[in-house]
C-alpha positions as CSV (number, residue, x, y, z in Angstrom):
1,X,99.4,113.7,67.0
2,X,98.7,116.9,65.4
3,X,102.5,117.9,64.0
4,X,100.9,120.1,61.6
5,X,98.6,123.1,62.2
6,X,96.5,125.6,60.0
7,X,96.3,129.0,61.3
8,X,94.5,131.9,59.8
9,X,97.8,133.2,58.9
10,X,99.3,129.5,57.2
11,X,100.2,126.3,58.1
12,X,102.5,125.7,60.6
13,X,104.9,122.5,61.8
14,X,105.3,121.3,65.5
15,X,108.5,119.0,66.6
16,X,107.5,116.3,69.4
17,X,108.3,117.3,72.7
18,X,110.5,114.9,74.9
19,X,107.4,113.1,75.8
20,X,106.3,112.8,71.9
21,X,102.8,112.2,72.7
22,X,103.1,116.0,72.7
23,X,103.8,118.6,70.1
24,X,105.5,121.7,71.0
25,X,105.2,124.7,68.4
26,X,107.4,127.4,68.8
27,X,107.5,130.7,67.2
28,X,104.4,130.9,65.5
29,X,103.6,134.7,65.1
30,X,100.5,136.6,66.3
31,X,101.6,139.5,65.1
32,X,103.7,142.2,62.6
33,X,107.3,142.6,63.4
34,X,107.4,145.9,65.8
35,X,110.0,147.8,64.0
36,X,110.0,150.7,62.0
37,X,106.9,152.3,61.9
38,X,105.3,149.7,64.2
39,X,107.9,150.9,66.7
40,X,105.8,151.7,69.5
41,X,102.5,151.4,68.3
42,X,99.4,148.5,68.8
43,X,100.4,145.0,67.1
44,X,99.3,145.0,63.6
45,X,98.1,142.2,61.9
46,X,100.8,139.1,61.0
47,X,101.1,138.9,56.6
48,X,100.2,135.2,55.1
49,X,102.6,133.3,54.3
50,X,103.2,130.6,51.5
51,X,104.1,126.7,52.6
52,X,104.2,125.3,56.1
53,X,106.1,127.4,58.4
54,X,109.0,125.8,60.6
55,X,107.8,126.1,64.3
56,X,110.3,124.0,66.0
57,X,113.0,126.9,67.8
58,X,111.9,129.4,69.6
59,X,111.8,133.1,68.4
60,X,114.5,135.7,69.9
61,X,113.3,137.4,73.5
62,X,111.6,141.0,74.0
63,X,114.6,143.7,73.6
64,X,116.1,143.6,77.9
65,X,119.4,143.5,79.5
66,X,121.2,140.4,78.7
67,X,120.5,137.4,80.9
68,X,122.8,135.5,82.7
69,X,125.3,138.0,83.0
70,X,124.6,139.0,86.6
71,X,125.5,137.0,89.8
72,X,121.7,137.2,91.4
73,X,119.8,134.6,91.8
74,X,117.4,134.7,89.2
75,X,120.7,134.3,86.7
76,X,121.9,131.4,88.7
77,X,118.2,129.9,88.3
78,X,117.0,130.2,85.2
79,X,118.0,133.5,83.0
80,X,121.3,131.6,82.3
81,X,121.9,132.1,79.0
82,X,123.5,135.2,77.7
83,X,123.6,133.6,74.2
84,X,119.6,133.4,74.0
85,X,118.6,135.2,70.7
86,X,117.0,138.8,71.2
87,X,115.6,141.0,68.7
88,X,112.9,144.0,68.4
89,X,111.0,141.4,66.2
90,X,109.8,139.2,68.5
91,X,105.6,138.9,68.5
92,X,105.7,135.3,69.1
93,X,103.7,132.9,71.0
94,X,104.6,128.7,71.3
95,X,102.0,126.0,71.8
96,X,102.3,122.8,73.7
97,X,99.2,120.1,72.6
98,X,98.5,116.5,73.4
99,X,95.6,116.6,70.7
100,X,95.5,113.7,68.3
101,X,93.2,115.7,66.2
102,X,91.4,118.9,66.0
103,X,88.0,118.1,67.4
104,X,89.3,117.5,71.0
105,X,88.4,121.0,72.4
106,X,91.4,120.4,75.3
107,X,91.0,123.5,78.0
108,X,93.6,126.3,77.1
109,X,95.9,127.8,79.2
110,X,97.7,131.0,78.2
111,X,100.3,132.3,79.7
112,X,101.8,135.7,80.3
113,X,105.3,135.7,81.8
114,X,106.9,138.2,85.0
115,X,109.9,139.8,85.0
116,X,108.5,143.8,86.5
117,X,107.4,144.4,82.8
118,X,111.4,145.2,81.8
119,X,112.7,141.9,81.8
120,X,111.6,137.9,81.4
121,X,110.4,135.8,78.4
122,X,108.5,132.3,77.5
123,X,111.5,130.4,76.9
124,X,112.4,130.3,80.2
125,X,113.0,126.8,81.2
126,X,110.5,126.9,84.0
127,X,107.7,127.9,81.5
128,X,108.0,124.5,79.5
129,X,104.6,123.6,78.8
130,X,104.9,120.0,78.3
131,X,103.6,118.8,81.9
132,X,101.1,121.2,81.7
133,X,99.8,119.6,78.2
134,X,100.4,115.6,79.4
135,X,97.3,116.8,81.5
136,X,95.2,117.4,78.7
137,X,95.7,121.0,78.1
138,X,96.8,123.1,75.8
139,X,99.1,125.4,76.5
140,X,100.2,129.2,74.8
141,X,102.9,130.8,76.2
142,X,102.9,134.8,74.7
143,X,106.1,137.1,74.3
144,X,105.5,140.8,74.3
145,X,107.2,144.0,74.2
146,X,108.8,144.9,77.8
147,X,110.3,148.3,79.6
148,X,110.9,151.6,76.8
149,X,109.5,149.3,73.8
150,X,106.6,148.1,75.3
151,X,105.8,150.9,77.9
152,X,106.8,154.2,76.4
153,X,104.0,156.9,76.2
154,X,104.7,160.3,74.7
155,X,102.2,163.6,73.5
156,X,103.7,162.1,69.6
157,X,102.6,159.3,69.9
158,X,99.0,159.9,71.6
159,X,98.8,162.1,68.6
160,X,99.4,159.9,66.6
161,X,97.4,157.1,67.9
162,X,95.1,157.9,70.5
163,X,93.0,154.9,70.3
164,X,95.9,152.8,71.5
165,X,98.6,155.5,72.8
166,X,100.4,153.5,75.1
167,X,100.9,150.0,76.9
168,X,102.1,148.2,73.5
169,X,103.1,145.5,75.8
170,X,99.6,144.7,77.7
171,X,98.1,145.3,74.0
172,X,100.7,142.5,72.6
173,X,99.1,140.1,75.4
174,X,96.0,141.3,74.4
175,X,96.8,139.8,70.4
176,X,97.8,136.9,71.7
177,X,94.4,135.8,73.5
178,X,92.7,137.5,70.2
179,X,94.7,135.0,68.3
180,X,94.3,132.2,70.9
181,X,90.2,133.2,70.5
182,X,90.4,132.6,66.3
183,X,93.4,129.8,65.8
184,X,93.6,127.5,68.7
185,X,91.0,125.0,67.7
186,X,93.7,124.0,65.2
187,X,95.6,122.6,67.8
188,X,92.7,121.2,69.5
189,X,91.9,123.6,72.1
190,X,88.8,124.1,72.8
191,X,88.2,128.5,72.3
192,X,85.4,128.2,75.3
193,X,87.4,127.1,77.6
194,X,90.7,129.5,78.1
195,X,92.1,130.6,81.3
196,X,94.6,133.5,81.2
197,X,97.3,133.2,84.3
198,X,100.7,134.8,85.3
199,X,103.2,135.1,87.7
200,X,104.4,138.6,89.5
201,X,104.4,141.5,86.4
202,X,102.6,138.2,84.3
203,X,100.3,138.1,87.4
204,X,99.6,141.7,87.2
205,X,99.3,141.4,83.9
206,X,96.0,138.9,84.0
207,X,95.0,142.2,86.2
208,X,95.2,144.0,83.5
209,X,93.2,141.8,81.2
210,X,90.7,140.3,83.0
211,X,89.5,144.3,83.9
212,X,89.6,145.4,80.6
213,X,85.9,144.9,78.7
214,X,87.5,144.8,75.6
215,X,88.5,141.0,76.9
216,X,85.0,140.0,78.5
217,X,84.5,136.7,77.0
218,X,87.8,135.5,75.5
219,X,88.8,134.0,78.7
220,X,87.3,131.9,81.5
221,X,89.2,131.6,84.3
222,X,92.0,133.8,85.6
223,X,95.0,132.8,87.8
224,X,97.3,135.7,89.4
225,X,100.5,134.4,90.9
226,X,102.4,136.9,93.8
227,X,100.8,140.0,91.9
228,X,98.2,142.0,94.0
229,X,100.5,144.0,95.5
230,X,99.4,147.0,98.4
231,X,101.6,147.6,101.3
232,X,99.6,147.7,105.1
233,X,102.1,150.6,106.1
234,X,101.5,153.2,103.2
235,X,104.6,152.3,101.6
236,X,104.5,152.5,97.4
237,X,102.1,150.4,96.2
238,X,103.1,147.8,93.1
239,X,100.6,147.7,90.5
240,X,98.5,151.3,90.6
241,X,98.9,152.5,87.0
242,X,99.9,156.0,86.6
243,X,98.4,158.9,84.4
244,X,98.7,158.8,80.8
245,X,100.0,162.4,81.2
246,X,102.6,161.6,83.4
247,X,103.8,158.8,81.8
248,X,103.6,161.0,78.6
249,X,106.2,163.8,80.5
250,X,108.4,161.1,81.5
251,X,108.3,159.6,77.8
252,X,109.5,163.3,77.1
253,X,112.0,163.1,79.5
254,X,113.4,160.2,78.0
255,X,113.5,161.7,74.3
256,X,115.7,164.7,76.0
257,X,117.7,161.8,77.1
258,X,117.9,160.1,73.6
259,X,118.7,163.5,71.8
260,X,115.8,163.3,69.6
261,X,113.1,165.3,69.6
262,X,110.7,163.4,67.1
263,X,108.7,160.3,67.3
264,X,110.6,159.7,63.3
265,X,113.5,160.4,64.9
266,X,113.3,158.7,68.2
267,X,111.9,155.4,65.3
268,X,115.1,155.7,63.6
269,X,117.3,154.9,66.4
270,X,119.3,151.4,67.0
271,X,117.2,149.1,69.2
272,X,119.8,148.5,70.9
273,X,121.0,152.1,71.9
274,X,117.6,152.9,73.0
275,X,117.7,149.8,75.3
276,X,121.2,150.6,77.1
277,X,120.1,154.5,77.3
278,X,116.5,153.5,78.7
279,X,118.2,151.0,81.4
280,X,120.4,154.3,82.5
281,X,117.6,156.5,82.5
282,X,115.4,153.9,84.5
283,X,117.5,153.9,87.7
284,X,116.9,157.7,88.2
285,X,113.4,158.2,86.6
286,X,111.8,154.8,87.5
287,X,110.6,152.5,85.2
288,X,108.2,153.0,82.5
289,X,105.0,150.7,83.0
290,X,101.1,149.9,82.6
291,X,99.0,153.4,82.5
292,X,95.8,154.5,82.6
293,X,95.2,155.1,79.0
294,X,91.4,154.1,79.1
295,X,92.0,151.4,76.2
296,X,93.0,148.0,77.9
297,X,93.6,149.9,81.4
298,X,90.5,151.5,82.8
299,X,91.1,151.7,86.2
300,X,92.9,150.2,89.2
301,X,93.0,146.7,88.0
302,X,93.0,145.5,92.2
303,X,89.9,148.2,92.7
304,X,88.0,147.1,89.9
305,X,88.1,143.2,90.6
306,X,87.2,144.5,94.0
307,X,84.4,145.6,92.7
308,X,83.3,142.9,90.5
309,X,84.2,145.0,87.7
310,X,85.7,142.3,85.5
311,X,85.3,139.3,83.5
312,X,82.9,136.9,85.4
313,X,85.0,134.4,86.0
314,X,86.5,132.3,88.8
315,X,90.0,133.1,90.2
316,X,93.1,131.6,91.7
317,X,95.5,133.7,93.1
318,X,98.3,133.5,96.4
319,X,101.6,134.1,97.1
320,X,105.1,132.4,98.8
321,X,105.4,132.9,102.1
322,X,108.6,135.0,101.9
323,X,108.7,137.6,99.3
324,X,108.4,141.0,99.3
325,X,107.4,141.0,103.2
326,X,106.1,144.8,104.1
327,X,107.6,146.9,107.3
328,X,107.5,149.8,109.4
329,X,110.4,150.7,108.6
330,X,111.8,152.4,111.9
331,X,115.0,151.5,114.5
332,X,112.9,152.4,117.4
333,X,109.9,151.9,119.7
334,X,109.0,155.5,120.0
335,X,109.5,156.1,116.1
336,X,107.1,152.8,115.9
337,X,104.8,154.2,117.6
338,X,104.9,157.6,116.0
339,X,104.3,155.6,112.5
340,X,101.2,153.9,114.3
341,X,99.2,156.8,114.7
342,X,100.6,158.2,111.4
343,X,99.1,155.3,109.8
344,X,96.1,153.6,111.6
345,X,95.2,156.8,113.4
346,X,92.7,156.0,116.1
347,X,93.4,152.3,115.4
348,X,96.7,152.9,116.8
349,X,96.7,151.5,120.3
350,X,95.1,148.2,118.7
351,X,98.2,147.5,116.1
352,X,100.5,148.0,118.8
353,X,98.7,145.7,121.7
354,X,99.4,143.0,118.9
355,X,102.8,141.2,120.0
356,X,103.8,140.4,116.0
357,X,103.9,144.9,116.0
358,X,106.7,144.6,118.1
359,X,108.6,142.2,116.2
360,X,112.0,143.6,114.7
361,X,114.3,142.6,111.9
362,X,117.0,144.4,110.0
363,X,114.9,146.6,107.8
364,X,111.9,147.7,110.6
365,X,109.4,146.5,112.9
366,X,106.3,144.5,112.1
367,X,107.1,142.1,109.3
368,X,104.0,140.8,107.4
369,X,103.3,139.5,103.8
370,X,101.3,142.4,101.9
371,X,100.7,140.2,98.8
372,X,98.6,137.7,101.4
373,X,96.7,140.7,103.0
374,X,95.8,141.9,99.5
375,X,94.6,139.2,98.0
376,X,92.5,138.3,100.6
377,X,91.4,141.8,101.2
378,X,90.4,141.5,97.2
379,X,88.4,138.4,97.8
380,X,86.6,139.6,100.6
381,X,85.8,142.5,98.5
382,X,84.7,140.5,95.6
383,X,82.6,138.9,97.5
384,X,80.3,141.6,98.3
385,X,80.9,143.3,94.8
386,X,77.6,143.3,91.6
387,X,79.8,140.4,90.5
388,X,81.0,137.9,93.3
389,X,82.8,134.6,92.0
390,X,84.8,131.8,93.3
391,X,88.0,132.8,94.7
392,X,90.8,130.1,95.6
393,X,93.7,131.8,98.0
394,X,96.9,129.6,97.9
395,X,100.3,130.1,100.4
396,X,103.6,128.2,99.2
397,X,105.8,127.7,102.3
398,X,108.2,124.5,101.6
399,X,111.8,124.5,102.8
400,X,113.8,125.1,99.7
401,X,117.0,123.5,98.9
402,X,120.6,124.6,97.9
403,X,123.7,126.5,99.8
404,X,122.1,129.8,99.5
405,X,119.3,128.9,101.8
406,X,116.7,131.3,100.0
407,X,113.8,130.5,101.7
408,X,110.4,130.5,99.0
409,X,111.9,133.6,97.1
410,X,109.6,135.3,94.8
411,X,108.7,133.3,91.7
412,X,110.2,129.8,93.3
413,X,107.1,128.2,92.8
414,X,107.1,128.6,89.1
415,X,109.3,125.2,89.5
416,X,106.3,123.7,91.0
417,X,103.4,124.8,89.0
418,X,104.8,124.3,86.0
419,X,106.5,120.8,87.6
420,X,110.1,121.6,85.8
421,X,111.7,120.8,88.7
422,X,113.8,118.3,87.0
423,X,116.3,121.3,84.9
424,X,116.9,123.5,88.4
425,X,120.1,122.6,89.7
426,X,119.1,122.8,93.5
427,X,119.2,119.3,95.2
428,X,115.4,118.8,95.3
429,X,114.5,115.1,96.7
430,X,111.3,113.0,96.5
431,X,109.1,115.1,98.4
432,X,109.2,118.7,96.0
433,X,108.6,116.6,93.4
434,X,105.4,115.2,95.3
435,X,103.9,118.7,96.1
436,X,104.8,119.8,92.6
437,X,102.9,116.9,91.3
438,X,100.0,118.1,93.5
439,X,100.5,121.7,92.5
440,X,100.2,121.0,88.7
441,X,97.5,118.9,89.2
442,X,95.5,121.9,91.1
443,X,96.4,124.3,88.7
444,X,95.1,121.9,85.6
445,X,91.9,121.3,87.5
446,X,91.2,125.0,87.6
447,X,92.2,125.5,84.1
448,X,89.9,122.7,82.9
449,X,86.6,123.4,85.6
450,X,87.1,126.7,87.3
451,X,87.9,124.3,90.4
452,X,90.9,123.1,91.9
453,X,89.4,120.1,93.4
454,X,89.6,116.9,91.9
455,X,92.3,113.3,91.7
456,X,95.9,113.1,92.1
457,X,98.1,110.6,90.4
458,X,97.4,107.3,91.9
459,X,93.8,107.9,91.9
460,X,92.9,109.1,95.5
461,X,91.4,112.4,96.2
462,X,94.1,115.5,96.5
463,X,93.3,117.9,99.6
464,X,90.4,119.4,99.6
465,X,90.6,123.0,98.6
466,X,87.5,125.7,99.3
467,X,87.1,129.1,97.9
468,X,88.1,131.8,100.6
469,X,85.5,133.9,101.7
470,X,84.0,135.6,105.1
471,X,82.3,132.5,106.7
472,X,85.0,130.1,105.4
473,X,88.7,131.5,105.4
474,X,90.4,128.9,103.5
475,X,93.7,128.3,102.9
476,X,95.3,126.0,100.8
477,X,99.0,125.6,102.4
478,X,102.0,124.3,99.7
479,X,104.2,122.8,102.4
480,X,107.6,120.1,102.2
481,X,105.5,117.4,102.9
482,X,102.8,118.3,100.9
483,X,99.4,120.6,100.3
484,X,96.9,120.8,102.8
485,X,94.0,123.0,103.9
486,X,93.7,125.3,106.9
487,X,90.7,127.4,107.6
488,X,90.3,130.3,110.0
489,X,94.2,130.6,111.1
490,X,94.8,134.3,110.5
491,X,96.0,136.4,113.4
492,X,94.0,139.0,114.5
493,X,96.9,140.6,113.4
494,X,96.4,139.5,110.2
495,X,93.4,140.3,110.3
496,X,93.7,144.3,111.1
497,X,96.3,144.9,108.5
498,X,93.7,143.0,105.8
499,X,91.1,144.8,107.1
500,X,93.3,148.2,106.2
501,X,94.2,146.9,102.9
502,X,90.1,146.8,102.6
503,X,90.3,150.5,103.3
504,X,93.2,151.4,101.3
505,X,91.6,149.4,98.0
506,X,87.8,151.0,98.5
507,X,90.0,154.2,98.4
């Protein structure tokens, strides 16, 4: 086993995981501290250091609120511990490797982490690597900076830096694939073989990446969980990156709010007061997020895969069946019908000869998943863009246990992909852990050959799983009693709203 690595930086020790075929690093920098003058401002390069570093604990979480204080049910799942170390210094990644030595070249997986960009980090329990790894993979999971510290921008601090004036948190995931690219062979990964993937804000995160050129050949496969967000019925859409200069009048906003009216100043201020003060400011100004700064965001990271303007690579991507579902959100017939023309126009009378138009629940008529309409619009797309690849759609629809009946809430399948089933405390029984076992064993196929197709445990064949595209609509369905494949069952329904996605994405 390899218990000890050398990185560019120094030498660093592992401690066996609970399976101790596998070592589990934890900590291991990838870049400076961000404090003081590296407050807001592009990773800088990780000192040497003397010896053989101690990578057995994790390092403290991104600056956030405190988890597990709240009483929703991400604290009851897995943000549970309000004791969890947290500090500004916190550019660390963790390694999980089943290499006996360093001339293995195992497939790499990295791994950005959700959480809306103000919240989340690797240690999450779910995010245990070790399952991942008995698989023959390696796995990186990388912290970065999240909400005011990793997504403030500001006139200072374009002046200061305007090669890198903003998105210190998307340029932190960005060091950690750089250092993933230069240190991972140490750990017997193979550098040639790395597939970037994340879930929700970690999802739109690979977005972000995989669209940046800067990136184009560092990774090799990409995997976006419940992130490519539009809404069918013109509601906000998740995920469209805002000016630099508007995020730079907000950033001034927020000084106001501080009392500062320097970037020195604003440097000099507790962590922790600029954390409690951003957190009030957010719930009236909005949150502070990815922009368009023309660095590692160029574009419209949905628009430009759509167009094949990306790393040419194959692509996972899907969503549960419950979250986030999209509405018209009206009480009446006559005010859905109003909407209707509002947004389909001359399409009108089409949406509303469809009986799923009429449907109404508490919060408006219509209900549909715009995370499924997107990514499918997006692979259609791809499909006839200067740069079509591959593209695997996935649905997760199980029946989820426990007395709060929650349905497949956004990120419950992070259980499941990462098959950590066993440290949830919802009653799951013989059959989750089945379809996790199949969902882990798609995702590591993917990670190793760009295709999720290959053996499950025992040996046989797993469901076969083609890409989606026009002539072949497939579906691979996550369901209780396991996965299975399903071509050419959209609604024409469905089908409209995708095709207005399409329209909303070409712009």
């Amino acid at each position: 086993m390899i218990r000890v690595a050398k990185t560019e930086n120094g030498y660093v020790r592992g401690i066996e995981a609970a399976d101790p075929r596998i070592t589990a690093f934890k900590g291991i920098p990838f870049a400076a501290p961000p404090t003081g003058a590296n407050r807001w401002r592009a990773p800088q390069p990780v000192k040497d250091w003397e010896g053989v570093r101690d990578a057995s604990r994790f390092a403290p979480i991104s600056m956030q609120s405190t988890p597990g204080l709240g009483t929703d049910i991400y604290c009851r799942e897995w943000h549970v511990d309000p004791e969890i170390p947290m500090d500004e210094d916190c550019l660390y990644l963790n390694v999980w490797t089943g290499a006996k030595n360093t001339d293995e070249r195992l497939p790499v997986l990295v791994w950005y982490f959700g959480g809306g960009l103000q919240w989340g980090y690797p240690s999450e329990m779910e995010f245990d690597g070790e399952r991942i790894a008995r698989r023959g993979v390696v796995v990186v999971t990388v912290n970065y900076r999240v909400n005011v510290f990793g997504f403030l921008a500001h006139p200072d601090i374009t002046k200061e830096s305007p090669e890198a004036p903003a998105n210190f948190g998307n340029l932190d995931q960005q060091a950690g694939l750089r250092w993933v690219a230069a240190n991972i062979a140490a750990f017997g990964g193979d550098p040639d073989n790395v597939t970037i993937a994340g879930q929700s804000a970690g999802g739109g995160s690979v977005l972000t990446q995989m669209t940046c050129p800067d990136n184009f050949g560092l990774f090799h496969k990409a995997v976006i969980m419940s992130a490519m967000i539009r809404s069918p019925y013109g509601e906000e859409s998740v995920g469209v990156p805002k000016t630099l200069e508007d995020a730079e009048k907000m950033g001034e906003l927020f000084f106001e709010y501080l009392g500062v009216k320097t970037l020195d100043e604003a440097r000099g201020l507790d962590a922790k007061f600029i954390r409690d003060r951003y957190y009030e400011f957010m719930w009236e100004h909005g949150m502070m997020l990815t922009v368009l700064d023309n660095n590692i965001c160029v574009g419209d990271p949905i628009r430009l895969f759509a167009e094949g303007r990306y790393g040419d690579v194959p692509v996972m991507a899907g969503n549960t069946a419950d979250e986030f579902p999209n509405f018209i959100r009206t009480e009446s017939e006559d005010g859905l019908k109003r909407r209707s023309y509002e947004l389909f126009g001359d399409n009108a009378e089409v949406f509303l000869q469809f009986a799923e138009a009429h449907r109404k629940m508490a919060e408006g008529f219509a209900p549909v998943s715009g995370i499924e309409c997107t990514v499918k619009s997006s692979f259609l797309l791809n499909q006839e863009s200067i740069r079509p690849r591959n593209c695997y759609y996935y649905r997760f629809e199980p029946h989820i246990p426990g007395e709060d009946n929650p349905g497949t809430f956004h990120s419950v399948d992070l259980w499941f992909f990462f098959e950590t089933l066993a440290k949830c405390w919802r009653p799951f029984v013989g059959k989750h852990y089945d379809l996790a076992r199949q969902m882990c064993n798609y995702l590591t196929n993917f990670i190793k050959t760009g295709n999720p197709n290959g053996k499950d445990a025992d040996g046989s064949d797993l469901p076969h799983w083609d890409s989606y595209n026009k002539t072949h609509r497939s579906e691979m369905i996550f369901a209780t009693d396991g996965a299975f494949e399903q071509t050419g069952c959209e609604s024409e329904f469905v089908r409209f709203l995708i095709d207005d996605v399409t329209r909303q994405i070409k712009g």
